[in-house]
C-alpha positions in Angstrom: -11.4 -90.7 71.3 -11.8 -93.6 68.6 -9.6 -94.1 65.6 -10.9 -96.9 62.6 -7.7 -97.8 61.7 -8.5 -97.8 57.1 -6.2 -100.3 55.4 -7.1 -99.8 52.3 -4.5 -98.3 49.9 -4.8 -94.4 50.5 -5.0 -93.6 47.0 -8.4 -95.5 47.0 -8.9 -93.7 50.5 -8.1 -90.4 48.2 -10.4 -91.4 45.5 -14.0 -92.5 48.4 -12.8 -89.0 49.9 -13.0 -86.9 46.3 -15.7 -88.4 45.3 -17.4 -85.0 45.7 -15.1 -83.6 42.7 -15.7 -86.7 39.9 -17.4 -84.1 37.7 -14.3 -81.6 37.6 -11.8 -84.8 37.6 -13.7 -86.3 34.7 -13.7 -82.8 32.6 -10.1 -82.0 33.5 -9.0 -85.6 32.6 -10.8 -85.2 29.4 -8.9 -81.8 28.2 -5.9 -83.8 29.3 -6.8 -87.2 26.7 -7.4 -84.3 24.4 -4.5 -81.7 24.6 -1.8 -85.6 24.3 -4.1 -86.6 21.3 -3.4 -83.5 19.7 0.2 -83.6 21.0 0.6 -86.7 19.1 -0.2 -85.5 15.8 2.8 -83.8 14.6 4.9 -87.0 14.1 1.9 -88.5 11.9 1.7 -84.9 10.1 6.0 -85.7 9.8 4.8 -89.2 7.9 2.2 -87.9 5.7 4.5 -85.0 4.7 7.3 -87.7 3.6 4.6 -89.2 2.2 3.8 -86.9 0.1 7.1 -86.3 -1.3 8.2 -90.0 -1.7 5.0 -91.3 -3.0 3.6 -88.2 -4.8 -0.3 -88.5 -6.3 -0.1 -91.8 -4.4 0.4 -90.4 -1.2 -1.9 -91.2 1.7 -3.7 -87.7 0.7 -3.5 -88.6 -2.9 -5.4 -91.5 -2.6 -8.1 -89.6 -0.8 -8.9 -87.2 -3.6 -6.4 -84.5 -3.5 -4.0 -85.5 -6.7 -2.3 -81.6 -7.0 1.3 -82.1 -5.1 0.5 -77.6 -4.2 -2.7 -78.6 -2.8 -1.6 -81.4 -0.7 0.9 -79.6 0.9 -1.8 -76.4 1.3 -3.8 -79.2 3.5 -1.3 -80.5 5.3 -0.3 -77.0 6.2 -4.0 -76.2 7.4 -3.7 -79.6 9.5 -1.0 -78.5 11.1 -2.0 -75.2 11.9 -5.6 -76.7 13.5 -3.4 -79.3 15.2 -1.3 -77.0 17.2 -3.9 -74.4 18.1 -5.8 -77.3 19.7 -3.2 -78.5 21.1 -2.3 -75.3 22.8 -6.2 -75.0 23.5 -6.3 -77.8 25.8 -3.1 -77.7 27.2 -4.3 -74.5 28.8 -7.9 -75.7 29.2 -6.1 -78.7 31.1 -3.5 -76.9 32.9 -6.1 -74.0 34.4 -8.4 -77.2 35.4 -6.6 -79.5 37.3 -4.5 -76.3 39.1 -8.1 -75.0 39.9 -9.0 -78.4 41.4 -6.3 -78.8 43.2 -6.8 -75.2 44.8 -10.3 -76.1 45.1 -9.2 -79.4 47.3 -6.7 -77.9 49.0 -8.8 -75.5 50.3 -12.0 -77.9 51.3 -9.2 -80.0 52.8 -7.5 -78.1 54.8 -10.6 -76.0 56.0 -12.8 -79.3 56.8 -9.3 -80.8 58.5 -9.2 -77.8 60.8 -13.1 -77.5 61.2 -12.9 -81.5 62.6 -9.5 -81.1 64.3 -11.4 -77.9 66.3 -14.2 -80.7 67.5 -12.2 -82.6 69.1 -12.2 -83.5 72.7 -9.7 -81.4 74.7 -7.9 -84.4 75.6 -6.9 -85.1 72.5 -4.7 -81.8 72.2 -3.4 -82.7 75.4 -1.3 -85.5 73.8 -0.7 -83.9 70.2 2.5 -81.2 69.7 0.8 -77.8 67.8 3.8 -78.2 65.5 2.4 -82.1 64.5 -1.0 -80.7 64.1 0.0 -77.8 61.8 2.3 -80.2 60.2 -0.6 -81.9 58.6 -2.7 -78.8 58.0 -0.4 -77.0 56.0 2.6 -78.8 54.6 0.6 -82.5 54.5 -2.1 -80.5 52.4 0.4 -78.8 50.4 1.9 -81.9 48.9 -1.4 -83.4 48.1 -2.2 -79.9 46.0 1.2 -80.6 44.0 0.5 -83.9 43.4 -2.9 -82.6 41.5 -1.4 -79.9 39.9 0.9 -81.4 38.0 1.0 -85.5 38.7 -2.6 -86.5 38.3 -2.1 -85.1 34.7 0.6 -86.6 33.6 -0.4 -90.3 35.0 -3.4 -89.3 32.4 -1.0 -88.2 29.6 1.3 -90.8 30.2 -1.8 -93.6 29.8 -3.3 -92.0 26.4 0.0 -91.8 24.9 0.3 -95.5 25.6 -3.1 -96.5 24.3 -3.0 -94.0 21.2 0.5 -94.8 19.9 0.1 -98.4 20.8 -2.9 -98.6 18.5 -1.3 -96.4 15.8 1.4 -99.1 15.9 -0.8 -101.9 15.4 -2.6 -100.3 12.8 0.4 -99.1 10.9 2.9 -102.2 11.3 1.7 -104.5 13.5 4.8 -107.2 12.8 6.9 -104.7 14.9 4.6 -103.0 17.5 5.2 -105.4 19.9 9.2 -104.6 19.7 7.4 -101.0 21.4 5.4 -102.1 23.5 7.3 -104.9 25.4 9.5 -102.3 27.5 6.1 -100.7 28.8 5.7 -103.7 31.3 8.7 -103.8 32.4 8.6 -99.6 33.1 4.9 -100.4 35.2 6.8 -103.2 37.1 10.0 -100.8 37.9 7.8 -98.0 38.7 6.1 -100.5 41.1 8.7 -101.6 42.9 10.5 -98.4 43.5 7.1 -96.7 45.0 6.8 -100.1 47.3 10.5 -98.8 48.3 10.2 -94.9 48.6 6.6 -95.2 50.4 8.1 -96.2 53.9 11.1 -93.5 53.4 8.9 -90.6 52.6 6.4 -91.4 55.5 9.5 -90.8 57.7 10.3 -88.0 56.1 6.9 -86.2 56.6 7.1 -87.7 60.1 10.1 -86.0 60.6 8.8 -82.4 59.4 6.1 -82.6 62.0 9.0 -83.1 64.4 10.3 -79.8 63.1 7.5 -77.5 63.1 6.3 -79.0 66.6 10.0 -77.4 67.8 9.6 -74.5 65.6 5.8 -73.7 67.6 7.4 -74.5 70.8 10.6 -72.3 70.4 9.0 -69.3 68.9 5.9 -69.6 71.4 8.2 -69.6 74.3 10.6 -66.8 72.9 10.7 -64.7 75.9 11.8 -67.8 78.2 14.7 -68.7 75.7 15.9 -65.2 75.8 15.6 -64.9 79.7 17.7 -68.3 79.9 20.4 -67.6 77.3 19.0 -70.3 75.7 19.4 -69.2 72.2 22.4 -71.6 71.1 20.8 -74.6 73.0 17.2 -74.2 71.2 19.8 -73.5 67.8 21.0 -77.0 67.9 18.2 -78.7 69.2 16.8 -77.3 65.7 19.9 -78.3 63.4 19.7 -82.1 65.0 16.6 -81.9 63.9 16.6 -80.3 60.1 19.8 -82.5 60.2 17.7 -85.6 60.5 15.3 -84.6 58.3 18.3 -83.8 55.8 19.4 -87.7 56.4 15.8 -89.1 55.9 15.3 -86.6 52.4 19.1 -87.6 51.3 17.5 -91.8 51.7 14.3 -90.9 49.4 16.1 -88.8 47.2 19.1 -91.7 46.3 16.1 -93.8 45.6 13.7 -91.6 43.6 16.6 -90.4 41.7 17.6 -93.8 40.5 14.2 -94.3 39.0 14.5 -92.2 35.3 18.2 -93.3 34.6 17.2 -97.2 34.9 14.4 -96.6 32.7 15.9 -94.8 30.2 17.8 -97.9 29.6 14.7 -100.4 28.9 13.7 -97.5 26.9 16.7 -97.5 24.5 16.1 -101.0 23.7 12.8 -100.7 22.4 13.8 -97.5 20.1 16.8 -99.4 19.1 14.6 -102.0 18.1 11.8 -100.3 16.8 14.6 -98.4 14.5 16.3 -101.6 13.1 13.6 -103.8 12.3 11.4 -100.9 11.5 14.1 -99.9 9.0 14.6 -103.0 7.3 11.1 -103.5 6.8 11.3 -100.3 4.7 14.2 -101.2 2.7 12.9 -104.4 1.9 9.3 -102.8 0.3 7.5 -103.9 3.2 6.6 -100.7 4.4 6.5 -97.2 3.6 8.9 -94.9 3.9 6.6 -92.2 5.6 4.9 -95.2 7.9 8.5 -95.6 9.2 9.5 -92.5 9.5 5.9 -92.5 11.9 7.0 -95.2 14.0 10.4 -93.4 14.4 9.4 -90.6 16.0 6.4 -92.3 17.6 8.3 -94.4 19.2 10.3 -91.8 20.9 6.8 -89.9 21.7 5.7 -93.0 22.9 8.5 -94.3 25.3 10.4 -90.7 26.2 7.5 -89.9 28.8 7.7 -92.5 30.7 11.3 -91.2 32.2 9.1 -88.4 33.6 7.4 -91.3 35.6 10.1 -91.1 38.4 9.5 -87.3 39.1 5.5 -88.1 39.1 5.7 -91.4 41.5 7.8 -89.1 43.5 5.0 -86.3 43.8 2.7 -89.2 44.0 4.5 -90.9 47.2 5.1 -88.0 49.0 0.9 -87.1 48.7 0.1 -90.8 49.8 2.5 -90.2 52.4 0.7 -87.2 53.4 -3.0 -88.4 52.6 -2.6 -91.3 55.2 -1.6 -88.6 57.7 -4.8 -86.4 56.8 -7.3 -89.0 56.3 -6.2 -90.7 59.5 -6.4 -87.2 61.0 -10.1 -87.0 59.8 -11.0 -90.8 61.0 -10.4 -89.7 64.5 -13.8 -89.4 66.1 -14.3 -87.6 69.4 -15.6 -90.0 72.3 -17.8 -86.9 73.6 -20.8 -86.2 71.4 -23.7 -83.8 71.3 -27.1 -84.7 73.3 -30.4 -83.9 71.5 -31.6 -81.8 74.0 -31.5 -77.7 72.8 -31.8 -74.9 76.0 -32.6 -71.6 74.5 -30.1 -69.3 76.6 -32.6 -66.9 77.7 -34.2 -70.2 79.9 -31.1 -71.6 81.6 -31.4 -70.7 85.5 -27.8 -71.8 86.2 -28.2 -74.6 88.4 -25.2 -76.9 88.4 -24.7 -80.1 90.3 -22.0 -82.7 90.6 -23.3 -86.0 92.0 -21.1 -88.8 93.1 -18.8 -88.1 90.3 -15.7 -89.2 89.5 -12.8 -89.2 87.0 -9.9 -90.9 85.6 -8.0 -89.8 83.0 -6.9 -92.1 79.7 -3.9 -93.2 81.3 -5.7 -94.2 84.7 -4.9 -91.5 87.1 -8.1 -90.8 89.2 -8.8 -87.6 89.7 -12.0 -87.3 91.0 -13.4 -89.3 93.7 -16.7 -89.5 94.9 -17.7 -85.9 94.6 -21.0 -84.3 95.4 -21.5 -80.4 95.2 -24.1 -78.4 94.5 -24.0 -75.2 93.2 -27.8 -73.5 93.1 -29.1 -70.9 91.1 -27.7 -66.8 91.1 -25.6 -67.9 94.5 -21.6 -67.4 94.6 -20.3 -71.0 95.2 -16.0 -71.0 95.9 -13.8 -74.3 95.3 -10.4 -74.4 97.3 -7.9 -76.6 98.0 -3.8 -77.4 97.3 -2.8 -77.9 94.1 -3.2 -80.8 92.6 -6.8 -80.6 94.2 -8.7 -81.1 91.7 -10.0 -78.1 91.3 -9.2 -77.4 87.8 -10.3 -80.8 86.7 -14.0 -80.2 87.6 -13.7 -76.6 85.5 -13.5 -79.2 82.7 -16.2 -81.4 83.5 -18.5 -78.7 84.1 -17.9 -77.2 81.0 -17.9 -80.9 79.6 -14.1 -81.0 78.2 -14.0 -84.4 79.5 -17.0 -86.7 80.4 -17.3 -88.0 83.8 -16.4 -92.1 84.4 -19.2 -92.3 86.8 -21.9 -90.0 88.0 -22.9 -87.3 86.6 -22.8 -83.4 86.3 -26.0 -81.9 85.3 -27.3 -78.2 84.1 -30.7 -77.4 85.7 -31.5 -80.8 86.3 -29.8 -82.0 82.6 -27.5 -84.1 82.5 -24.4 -82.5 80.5 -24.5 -85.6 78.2 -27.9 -85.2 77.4 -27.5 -81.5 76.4 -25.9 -79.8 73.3 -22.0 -78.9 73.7 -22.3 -75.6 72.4 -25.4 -74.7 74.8 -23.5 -75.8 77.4 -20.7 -73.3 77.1 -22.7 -70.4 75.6 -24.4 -70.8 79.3 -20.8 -70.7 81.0 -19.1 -67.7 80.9 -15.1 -68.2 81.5 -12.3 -66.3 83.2 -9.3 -68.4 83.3 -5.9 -67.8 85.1 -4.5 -68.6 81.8 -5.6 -65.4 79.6 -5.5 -66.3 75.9 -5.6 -63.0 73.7 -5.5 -63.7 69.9 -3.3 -61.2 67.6 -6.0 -58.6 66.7 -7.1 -55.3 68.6 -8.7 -54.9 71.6 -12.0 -54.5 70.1 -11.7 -57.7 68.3 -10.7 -59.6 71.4 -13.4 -58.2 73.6 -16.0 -59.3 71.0 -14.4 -62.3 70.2 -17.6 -65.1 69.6 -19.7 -62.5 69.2 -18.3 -59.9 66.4 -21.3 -58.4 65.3 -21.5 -56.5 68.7 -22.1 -52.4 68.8 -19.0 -50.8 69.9 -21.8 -49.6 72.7 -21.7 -52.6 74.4 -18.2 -53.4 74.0 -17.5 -50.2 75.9 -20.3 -51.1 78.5 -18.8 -54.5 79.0 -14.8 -52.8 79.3 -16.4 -50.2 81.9 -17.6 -52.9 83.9 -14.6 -54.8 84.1 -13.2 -51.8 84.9 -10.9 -51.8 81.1 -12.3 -48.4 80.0 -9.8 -46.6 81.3 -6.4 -48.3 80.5 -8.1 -49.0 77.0 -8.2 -45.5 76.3 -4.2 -44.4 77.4 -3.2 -46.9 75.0 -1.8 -45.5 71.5 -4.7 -46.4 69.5 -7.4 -47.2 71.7 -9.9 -50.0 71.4 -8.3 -50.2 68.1 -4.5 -50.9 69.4 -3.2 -54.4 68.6 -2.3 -56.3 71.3 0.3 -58.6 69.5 0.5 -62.1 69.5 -1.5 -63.5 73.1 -2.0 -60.2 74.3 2.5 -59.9 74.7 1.7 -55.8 74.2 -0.3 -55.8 77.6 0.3 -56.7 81.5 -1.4 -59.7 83.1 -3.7 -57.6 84.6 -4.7 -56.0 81.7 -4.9 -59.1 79.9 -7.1 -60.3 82.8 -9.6 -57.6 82.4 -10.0 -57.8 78.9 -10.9 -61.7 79.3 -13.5 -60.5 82.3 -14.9 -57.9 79.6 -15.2 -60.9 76.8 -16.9 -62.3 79.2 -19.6 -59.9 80.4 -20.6 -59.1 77.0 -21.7 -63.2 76.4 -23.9 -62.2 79.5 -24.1 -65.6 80.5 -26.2 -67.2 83.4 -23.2 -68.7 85.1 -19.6 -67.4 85.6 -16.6 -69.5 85.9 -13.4 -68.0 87.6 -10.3 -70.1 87.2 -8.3 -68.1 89.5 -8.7 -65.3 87.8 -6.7 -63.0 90.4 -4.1 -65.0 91.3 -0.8 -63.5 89.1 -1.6 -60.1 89.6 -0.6 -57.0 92.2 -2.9 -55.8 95.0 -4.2 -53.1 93.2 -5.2 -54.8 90.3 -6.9 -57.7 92.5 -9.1 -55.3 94.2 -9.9 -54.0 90.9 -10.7 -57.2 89.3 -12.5 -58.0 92.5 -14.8 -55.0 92.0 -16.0 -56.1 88.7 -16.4 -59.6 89.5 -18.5 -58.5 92.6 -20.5 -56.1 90.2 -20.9 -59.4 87.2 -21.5 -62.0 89.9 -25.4 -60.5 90.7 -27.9 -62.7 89.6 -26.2 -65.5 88.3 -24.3 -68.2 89.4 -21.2 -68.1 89.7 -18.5 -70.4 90.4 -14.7 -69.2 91.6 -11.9 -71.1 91.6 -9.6 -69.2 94.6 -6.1 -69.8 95.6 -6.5 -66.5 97.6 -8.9 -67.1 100.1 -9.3 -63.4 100.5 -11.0 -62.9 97.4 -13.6 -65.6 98.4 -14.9 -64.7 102.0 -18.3 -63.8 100.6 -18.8 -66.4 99.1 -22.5 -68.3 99.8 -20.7 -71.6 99.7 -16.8 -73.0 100.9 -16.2 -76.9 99.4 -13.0 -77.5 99.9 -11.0 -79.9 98.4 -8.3 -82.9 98.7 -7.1 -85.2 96.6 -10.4 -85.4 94.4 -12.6 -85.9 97.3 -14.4 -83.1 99.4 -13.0 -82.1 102.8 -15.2 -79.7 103.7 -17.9 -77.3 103.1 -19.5 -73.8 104.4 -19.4 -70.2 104.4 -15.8 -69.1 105.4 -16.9 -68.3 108.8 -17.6 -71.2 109.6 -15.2 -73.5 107.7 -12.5 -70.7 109.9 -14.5 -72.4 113.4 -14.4 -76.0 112.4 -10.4 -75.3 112.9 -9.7 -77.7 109.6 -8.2 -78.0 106.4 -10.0 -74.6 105.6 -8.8 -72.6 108.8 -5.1 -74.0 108.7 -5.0 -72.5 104.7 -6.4 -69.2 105.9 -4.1 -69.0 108.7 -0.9 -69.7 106.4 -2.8 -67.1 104.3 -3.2 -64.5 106.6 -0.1 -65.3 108.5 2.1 -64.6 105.5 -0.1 -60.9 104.8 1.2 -60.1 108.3 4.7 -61.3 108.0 4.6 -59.2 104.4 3.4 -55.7 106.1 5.7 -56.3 109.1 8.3 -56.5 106.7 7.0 -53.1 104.5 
């Protein structure tokens, strides 16, 4: 896997990624500029109405035609009443826009995050904690939604009531605008500054809520080993160290964030103090109106007031750059394993597999793999055994192209897996693991998981062979019981068969068995056994065995050590060679005995 590391600000990051939406952000920015334009009018409607009385026919709407003191009061009611129902107009025009575009983003985010986190190569999992990973999916996404739903429009509020009342004030007494506008600077730099100082405390804060759910998924996950263990005080207190911590690391932002509006609110006394005084004297000295100053009173306060609302918005806004970094780094991962351009309809793969001279290391340079040759031909039964540790397991993952080989190569019917598509690669391979992962849905679903379009014919066809039919039907509900949460409702063998019906419905050309019989009774095995015997005809198929009992028919023996083949032949005559083989079968066997002798 490959990372470009972006170092560009992530709000520009934000803005290359969102580009998509410029036509909604453009529209809902505009009913924002619209619904504060509008807001602004009532202190102007305040000045003309003072004007009206002070100044009578010579009033602003005097001078403008309208000489009957009735009638100009008649209009400047109508005004009013035109003002505020266009204010309230695009104040809900605004509000239902940018709440819909954050939904919208949220959404596209989180389901294009998941859709590219599901892509990646299985080693990359292998290194990441669930709880990290949903961390980012839900919460990370989460604060980026608040952010648009209520910051983005006030940043745009905030900036037309600067530029509106700024010009106002020019245009009604430029001589004291400036006294206004001077503390706006000083608010930008402020606001600067404290972002530059929360942004490093909120990135360990959402650092440290990815610490939390990770423990949350691995405690609740593992719920039935905590409870067998006692464990339930120990797992309590690993979780309050580390809410406390993230308590700590909130406590840091929030003395911070909290400090912002109360040091403003001090730069923006001085200006209305100012704006008051020498806006006042200019009145009493003829200079200017009495209803211009009674604008640049209350237009001052509209004009400064807001920006004390600044410390709540760079607070949304730092905790969503906090978590875009997180999710756009997330997305600039890029998987090391990618498709080849060459297609294989399923109904013309023979299910030839071969691994020549391969071998493999994993990222952190232990070598796996060594050397290894084996060939596995088409519709035959081919068995890999060995200790653990062996391997064995490893070249399940390169077969099915989880991880790429460091040199040689495995190939499909004479392909080379890296030359193929991913996804024809493992609709050809039909797995059974040892590790039997049912999702929370009923058995139906989970037999006709991938494939859910599938006649409930064929998804009794497919239980019947694995030989499923039969507990499926004492359950309480059927094919429709739910089997909880990874199948928790049902036994391992039960679970095991269910994965072996999944399975046989994909009908594919070659079968994988990760020792599929190794954590259940005798009974079951010889079950499982029956329908793996009955599946296995004409196609290949592939069987990871710890019991070497289950494998004695096998066409082909390659046994395994240390990454490197040992051994090879049919279990007859890996039992005469008198080797690695023989010596497992005879602990094997020699333990069956020792077990009846003691029945």
């Amino acid at each position: 896997m490959s990372s470009e590391q972006d170092i560009r600000h992530p709000f520009v990051r934000l803005l290359d990624y969102t580009a998509v939406y410029k036509g909604r952000v453009a529209r809902a920015t505009l009913y924002s500029v619209l619904g504060k334009i509008f807001d602004i009018a009532p202190p102007v409607l305040i000045g003309v109405a003072v004007d009206i009385v002070v100044e009578r026919q010579d009033s602003l709407l005097g001078r403008l035609g309208i000489v009957d003191l009735t009638h100009q009061l008649l209009v400047l009611g109508a005004l009013t009443l035109l003002i505020w129902i266009l204010e309230s107009l695009f104040e809900y025009i605004q509000r239902v826009s940018w709440r819909n575009l954050a939904q919208s983003m949220q959404h596209d985010l989180r389901v294009e995050t998941y859709d590219h986190v599901q892509h990646l190569e299985l080693a990359y999992f292998e290194d990441q904690s669930t709880g990290g990973l949903m961390s980012i999916l839900n919460d990370d996404i989460n604060q980026l939604e608040r952010f648009l739903d209520i910051g983005a429009n006030d940043v745009v509020q905030v900036l037309t009531t600067v530029l509106v009342i700024g010009g106002i004030f020019f245009l009604v007494a430029p001589s004291v605008a400036w006294m206004a506008v001077v503390p706006i600077p000083i608010i930008i730099w402020g606001s600067m500054r404290f972002q530059k100082l929360l942004a490093p405390k909120y990135a360990a804060v959402r650092e440290q809520v990815g610490m939390i759910n990770h423990h949350l998924a691995n405690s609740l996950s593992g719920i039935a080993t905590i409870k067998s263990f006692t464990a339930e005080d120990f797992e309590a207190e690993r979780l309050r160290v580390e809410s406390n911590e993230y308590l700590v690391r909130n406590r840091r932002a929030i003395v911070l964030s909290s400090a912002f509006s109360p040091s403003i609110r001090m730069v923006i006394v001085a200006g209305f103090i100012a704006i008051t005084v020498a806006g006042g004297q200019l009145a009493l000295d003829g200079v200017l109106d009495v209803g211009a100053y009674s604008v640049l009173v209350f237009m001052t306060q509209r004009l400064l007031w807001p920006l004390t609302r600044l410390g709540e918005t760079f607070d949304l806004y730092q905790r969503a750059m906090a978590s875009t970094i997180r999710i756009l780094d997330l997305l600039s991962i890029r998987t090391e394993i990618v498709d080849g351009d060459i297609a294989l309809a399923a109904g013309a793969i023979r299910g030839e597999m071969r691994l020549e001279d391969v071998s493999f290391a994993y990222s952190d340079g232990r070598e796996i793999i060594r050397g290894l040759s084996l060939d596995m031909p088409e519709g035959h039964t081919v068995a890999i055994v060995g200790a653990t540790g062996a391997g064995k397991s490893t070249v399940i993952k390169l077969l099915l192209r989880f991880y790429d080989v460091t040199s040689g190569r495995v190939t499909l019917d004479g392909y080379d897996l890296r030359e193929l598509r991913q996804a024809d690669i493992r609709n050809a391979i039909g797995l059974v693991s040892q590790d039997v992962f049912l999702f929370h849905g009923t058995v139906r679903e989970n037999i006709a998981y991938g494939a859910p379009d599938t006649p409930d014919y064929l998804i009794v066809e497919a239980a019947k062979i694995a030989e499923a039919h039969e507990f499926i039907g004492e359950l309480p509900h059927g094919y429709d019981t739910v089997v909880g949460e990874r199948g928790q409702k049902l036994s391992g063998g039960q679970r095991q068969r269910l994965s072996i019906a999944r399975a046989v419905l994909t009908d594919p050309p070659i079968l994988v068995l990760d020792e599929a019989t190794s954590s259940v009774d005798n009974e079951t095995e010889a079950a499982i056994q029956r329908s793996l015997e009955r599946i296995a005809v004409g196609r290949t198929t592939i069987v990871i065995a710890h019991r070497l009992s289950t494998i004695r028919a096998a066409d082909m023996i390659y046994v395994l050590q240390d990454g490197q083949l040992k051994e090879n032949g049919t279990h007859d005559a890996l039992v005469f060679q008198n080797g690695l083989y023989a010596a497992l079968w005879r602990v094997q066997t020699g333990e069956l005995l020792l077990h009846e002798a003691g029945d």
